[in-house]
N, CA and C atoms as an extended XYZ file, in Angstrom:
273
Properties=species:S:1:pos:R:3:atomname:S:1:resname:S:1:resid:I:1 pbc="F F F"
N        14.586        2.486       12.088 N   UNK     1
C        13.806        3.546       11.467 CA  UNK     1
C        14.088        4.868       12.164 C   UNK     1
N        14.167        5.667       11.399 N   UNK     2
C        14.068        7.055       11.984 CA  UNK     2
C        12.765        7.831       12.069 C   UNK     2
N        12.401        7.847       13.235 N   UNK     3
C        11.414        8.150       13.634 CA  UNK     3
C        10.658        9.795       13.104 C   UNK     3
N        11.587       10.334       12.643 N   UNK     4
C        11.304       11.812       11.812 CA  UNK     4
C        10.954       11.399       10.772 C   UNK     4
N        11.195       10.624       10.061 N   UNK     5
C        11.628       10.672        8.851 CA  UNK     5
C        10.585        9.324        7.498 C   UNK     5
N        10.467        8.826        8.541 N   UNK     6
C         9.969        7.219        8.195 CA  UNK     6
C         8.301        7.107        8.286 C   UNK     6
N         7.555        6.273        7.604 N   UNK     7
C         6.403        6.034        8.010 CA  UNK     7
C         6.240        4.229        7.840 C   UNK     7
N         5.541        3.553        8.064 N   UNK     8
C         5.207        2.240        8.105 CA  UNK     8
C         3.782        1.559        8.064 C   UNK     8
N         3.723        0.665        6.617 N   UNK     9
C         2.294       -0.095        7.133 CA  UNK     9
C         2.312       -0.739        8.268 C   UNK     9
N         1.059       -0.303        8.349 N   UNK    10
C         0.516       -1.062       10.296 CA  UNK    10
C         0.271       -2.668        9.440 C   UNK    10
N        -0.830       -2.162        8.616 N   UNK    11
C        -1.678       -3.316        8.469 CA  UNK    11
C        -2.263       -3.599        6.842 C   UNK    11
N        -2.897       -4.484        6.128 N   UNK    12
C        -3.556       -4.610        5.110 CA  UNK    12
C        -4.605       -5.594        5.059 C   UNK    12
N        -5.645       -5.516        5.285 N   UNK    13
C        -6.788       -6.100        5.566 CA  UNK    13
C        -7.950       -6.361        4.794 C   UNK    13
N        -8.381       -7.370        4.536 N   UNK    14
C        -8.437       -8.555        4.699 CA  UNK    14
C        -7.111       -8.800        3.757 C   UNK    14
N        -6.643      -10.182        4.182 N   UNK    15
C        -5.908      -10.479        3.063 CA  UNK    15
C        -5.569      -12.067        3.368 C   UNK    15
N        -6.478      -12.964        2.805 N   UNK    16
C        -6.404      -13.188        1.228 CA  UNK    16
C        -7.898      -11.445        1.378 C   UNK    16
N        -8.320      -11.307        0.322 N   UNK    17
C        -9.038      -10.399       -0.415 CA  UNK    17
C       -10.237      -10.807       -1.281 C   UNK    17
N       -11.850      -10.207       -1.022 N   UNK    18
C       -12.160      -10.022       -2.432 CA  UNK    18
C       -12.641       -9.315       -3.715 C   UNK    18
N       -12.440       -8.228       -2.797 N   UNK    19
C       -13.057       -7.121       -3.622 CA  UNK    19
C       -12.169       -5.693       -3.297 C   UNK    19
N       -12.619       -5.263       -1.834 N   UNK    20
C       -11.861       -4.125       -0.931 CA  UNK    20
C       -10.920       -4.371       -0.427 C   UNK    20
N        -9.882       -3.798       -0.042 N   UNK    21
C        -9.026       -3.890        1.179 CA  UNK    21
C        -8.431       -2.627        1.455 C   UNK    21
N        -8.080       -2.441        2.840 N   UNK    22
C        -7.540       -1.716        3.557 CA  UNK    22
C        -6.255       -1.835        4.001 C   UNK    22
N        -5.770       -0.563        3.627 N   UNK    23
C        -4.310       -0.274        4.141 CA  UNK    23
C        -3.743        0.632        4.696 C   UNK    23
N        -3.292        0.172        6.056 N   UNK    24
C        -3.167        1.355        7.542 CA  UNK    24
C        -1.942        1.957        7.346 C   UNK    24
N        -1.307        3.061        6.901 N   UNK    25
C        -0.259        3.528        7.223 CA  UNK    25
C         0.372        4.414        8.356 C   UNK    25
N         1.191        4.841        9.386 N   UNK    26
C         2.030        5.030       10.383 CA  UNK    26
C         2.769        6.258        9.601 C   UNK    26
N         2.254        7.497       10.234 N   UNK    27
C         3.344        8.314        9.421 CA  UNK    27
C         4.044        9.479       10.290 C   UNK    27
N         4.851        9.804       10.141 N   UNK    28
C         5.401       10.790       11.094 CA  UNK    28
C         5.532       11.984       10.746 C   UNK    28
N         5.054       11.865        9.519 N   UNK    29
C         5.038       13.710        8.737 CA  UNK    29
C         4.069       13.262        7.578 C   UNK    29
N         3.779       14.612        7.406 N   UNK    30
C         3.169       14.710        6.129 CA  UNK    30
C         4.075       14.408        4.880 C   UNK    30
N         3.520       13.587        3.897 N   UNK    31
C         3.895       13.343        2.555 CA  UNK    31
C         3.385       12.536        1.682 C   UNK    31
N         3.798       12.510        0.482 N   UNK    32
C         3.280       12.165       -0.611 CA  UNK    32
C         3.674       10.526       -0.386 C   UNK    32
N         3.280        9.782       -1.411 N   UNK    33
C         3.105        8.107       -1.104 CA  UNK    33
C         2.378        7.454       -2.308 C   UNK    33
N         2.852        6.472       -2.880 N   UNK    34
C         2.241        5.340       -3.984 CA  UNK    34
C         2.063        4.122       -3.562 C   UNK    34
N         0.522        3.730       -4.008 N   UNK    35
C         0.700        2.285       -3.531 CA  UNK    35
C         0.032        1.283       -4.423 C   UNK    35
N         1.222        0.904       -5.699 N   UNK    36
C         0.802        0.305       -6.893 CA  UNK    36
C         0.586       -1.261       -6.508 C   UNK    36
N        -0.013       -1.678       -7.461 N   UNK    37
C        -0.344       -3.395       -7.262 CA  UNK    37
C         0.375       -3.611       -8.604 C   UNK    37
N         0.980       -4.549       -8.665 N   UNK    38
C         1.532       -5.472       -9.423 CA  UNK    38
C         1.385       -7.312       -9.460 C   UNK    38
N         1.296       -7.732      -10.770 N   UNK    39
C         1.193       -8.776      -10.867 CA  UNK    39
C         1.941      -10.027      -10.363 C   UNK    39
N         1.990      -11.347      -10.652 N   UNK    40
C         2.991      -11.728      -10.178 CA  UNK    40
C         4.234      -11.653      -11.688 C   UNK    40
N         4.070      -11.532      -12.802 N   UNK    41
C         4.652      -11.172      -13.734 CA  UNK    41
C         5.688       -9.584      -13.617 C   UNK    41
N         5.217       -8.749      -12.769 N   UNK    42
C         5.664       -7.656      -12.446 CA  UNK    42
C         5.133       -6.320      -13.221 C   UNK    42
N         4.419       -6.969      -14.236 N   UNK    43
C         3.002       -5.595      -14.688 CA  UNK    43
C         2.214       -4.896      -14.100 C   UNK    43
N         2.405       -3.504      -13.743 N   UNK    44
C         1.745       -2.730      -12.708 CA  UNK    44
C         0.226       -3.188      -13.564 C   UNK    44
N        -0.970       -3.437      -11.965 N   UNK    45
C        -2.397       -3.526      -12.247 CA  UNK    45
C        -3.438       -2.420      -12.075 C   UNK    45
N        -2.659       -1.716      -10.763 N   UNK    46
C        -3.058       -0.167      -10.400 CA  UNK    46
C        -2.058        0.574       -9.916 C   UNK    46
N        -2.025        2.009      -10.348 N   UNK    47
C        -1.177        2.863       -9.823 CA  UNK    47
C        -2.251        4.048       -9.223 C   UNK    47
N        -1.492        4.307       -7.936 N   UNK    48
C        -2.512        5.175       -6.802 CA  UNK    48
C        -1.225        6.125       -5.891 C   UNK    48
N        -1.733        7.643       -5.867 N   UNK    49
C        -0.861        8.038       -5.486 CA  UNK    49
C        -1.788        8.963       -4.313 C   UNK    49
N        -1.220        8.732       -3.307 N   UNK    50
C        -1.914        9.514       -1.620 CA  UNK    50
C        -0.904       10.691       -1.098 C   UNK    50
N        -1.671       11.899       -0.137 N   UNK    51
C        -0.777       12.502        0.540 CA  UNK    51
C        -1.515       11.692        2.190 C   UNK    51
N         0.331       11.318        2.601 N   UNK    52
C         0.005       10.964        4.014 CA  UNK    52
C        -0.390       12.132        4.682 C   UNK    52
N        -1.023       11.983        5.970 N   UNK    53
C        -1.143       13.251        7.145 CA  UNK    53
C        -0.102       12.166        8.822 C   UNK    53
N         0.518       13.208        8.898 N   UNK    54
C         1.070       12.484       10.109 CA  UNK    54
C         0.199       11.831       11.022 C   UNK    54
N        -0.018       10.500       11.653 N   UNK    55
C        -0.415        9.715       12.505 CA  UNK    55
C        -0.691        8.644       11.668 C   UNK    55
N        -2.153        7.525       11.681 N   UNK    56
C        -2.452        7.122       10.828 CA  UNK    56
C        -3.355        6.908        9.848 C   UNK    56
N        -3.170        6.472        8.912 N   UNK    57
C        -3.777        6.671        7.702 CA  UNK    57
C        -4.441        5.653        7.077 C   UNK    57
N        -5.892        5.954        6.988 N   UNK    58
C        -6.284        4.364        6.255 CA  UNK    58
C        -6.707        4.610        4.953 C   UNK    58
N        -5.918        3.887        3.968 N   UNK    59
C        -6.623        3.956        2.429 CA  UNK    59
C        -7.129        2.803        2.353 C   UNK    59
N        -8.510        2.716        1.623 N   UNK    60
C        -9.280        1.558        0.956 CA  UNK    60
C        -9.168        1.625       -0.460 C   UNK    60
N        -8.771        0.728       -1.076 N   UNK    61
C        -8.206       -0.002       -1.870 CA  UNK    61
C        -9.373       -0.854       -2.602 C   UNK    61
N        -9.464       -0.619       -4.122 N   UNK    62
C       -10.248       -1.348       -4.982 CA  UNK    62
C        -9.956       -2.132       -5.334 C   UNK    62
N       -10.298       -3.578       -5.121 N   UNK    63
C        -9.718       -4.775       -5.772 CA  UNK    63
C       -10.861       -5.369       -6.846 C   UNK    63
N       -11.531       -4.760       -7.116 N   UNK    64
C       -12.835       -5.701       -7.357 CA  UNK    64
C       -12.636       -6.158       -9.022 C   UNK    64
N       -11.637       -5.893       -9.658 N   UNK    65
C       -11.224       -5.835      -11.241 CA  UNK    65
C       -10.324       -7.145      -11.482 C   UNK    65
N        -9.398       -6.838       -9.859 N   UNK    66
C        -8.263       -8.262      -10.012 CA  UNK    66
C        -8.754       -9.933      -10.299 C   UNK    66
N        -8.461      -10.176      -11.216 N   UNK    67
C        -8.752      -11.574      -11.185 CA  UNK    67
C        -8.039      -12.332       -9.662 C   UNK    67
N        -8.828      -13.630       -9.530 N   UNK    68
C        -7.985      -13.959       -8.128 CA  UNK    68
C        -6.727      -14.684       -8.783 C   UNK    68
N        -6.162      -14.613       -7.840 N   UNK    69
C        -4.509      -14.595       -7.489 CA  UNK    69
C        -3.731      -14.316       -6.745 C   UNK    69
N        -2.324      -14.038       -6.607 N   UNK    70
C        -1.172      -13.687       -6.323 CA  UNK    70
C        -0.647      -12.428       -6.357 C   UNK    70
N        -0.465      -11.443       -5.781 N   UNK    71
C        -0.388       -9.745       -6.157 CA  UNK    71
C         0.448       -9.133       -4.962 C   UNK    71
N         1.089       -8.234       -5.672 N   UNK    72
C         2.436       -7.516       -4.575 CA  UNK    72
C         1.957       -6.093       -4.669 C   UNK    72
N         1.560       -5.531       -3.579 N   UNK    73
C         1.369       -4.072       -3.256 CA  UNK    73
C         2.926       -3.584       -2.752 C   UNK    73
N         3.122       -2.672       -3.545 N   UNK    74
C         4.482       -2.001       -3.424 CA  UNK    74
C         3.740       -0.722       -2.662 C   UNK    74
N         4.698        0.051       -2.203 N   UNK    75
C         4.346        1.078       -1.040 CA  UNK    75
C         5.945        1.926       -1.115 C   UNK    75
N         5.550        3.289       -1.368 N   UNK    76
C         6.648        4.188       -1.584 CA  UNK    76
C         6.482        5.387       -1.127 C   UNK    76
N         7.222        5.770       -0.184 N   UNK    77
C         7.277        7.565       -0.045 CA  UNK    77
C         8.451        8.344       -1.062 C   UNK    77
N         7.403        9.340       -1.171 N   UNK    78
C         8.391       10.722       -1.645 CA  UNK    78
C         9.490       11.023       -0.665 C   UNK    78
N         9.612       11.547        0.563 N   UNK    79
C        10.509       12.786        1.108 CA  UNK    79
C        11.210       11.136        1.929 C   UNK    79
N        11.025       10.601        2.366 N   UNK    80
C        11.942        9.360        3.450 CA  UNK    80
C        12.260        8.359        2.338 C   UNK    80
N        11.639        8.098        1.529 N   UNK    81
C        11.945        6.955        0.182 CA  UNK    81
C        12.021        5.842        0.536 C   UNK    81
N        10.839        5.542        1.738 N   UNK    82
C        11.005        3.992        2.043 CA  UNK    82
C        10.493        3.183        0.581 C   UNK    82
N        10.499        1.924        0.562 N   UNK    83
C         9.928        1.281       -0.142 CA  UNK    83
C         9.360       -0.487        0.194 C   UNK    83
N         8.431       -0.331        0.626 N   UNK    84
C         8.194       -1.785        1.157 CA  UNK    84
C         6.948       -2.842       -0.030 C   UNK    84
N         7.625       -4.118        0.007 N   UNK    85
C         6.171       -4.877       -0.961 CA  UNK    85
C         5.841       -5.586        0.241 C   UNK    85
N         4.507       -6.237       -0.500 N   UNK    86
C         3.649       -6.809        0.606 CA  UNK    86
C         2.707       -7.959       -0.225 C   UNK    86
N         2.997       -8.955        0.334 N   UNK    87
C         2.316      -10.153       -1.144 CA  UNK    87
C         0.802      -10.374       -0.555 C   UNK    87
N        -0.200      -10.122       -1.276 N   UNK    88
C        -1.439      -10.182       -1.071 CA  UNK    88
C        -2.523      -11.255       -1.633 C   UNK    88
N        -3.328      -11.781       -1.591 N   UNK    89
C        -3.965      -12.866       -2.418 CA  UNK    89
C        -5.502      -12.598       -2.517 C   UNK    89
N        -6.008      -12.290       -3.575 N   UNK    90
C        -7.454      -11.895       -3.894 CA  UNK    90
C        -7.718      -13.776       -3.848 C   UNK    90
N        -9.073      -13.850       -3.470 N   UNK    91
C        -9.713      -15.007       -3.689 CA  UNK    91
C       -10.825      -14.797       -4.910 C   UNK    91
């Protein structure tokens, strides 16, 4: 990683899930950021778009709609263009 340039989830909490969850992001600059849920079919369930602030960042996250299951939080910056998924499980 380039440490200018890059940011990283710390964490996503609780997970399995049943309602809320939290998601810690690591950022090294300010920027823009999406962090859609998708099915296991690959049908976006929510689309959410954040500005990071450099250090870290906690967004809470509405789950309370998802039926339980199987679900991939995708995670994207604007200006570094990381892109990381993260498989999550609502109970």
């Amino acid at each position: 990683m380039n440490p200018t340039t890059d940011s990283l989830i710390v964490n996503v909490s609780p997970n399995p899930f049943t309602s809320k969850f939290k998601v810690s992001v690591l950022s090294t600059q300010e920027e823009d950021s999406s962090l859609n849920i998708y099915n296991v079919y690959g049908q976006a369930i929510q689309r959410n778009a954040f500005r990071l602030r450099e250090g870290i960042n906690e967004i809470e996250m509405n789950g309370e709609e998802l039926a339980a299951g199987l679900y991939y939080l995708h995670y994207r910056t604007a200006v570094s263009r990381i892109f990381i998924i993260i498989r999550m499980v609502k109970n």
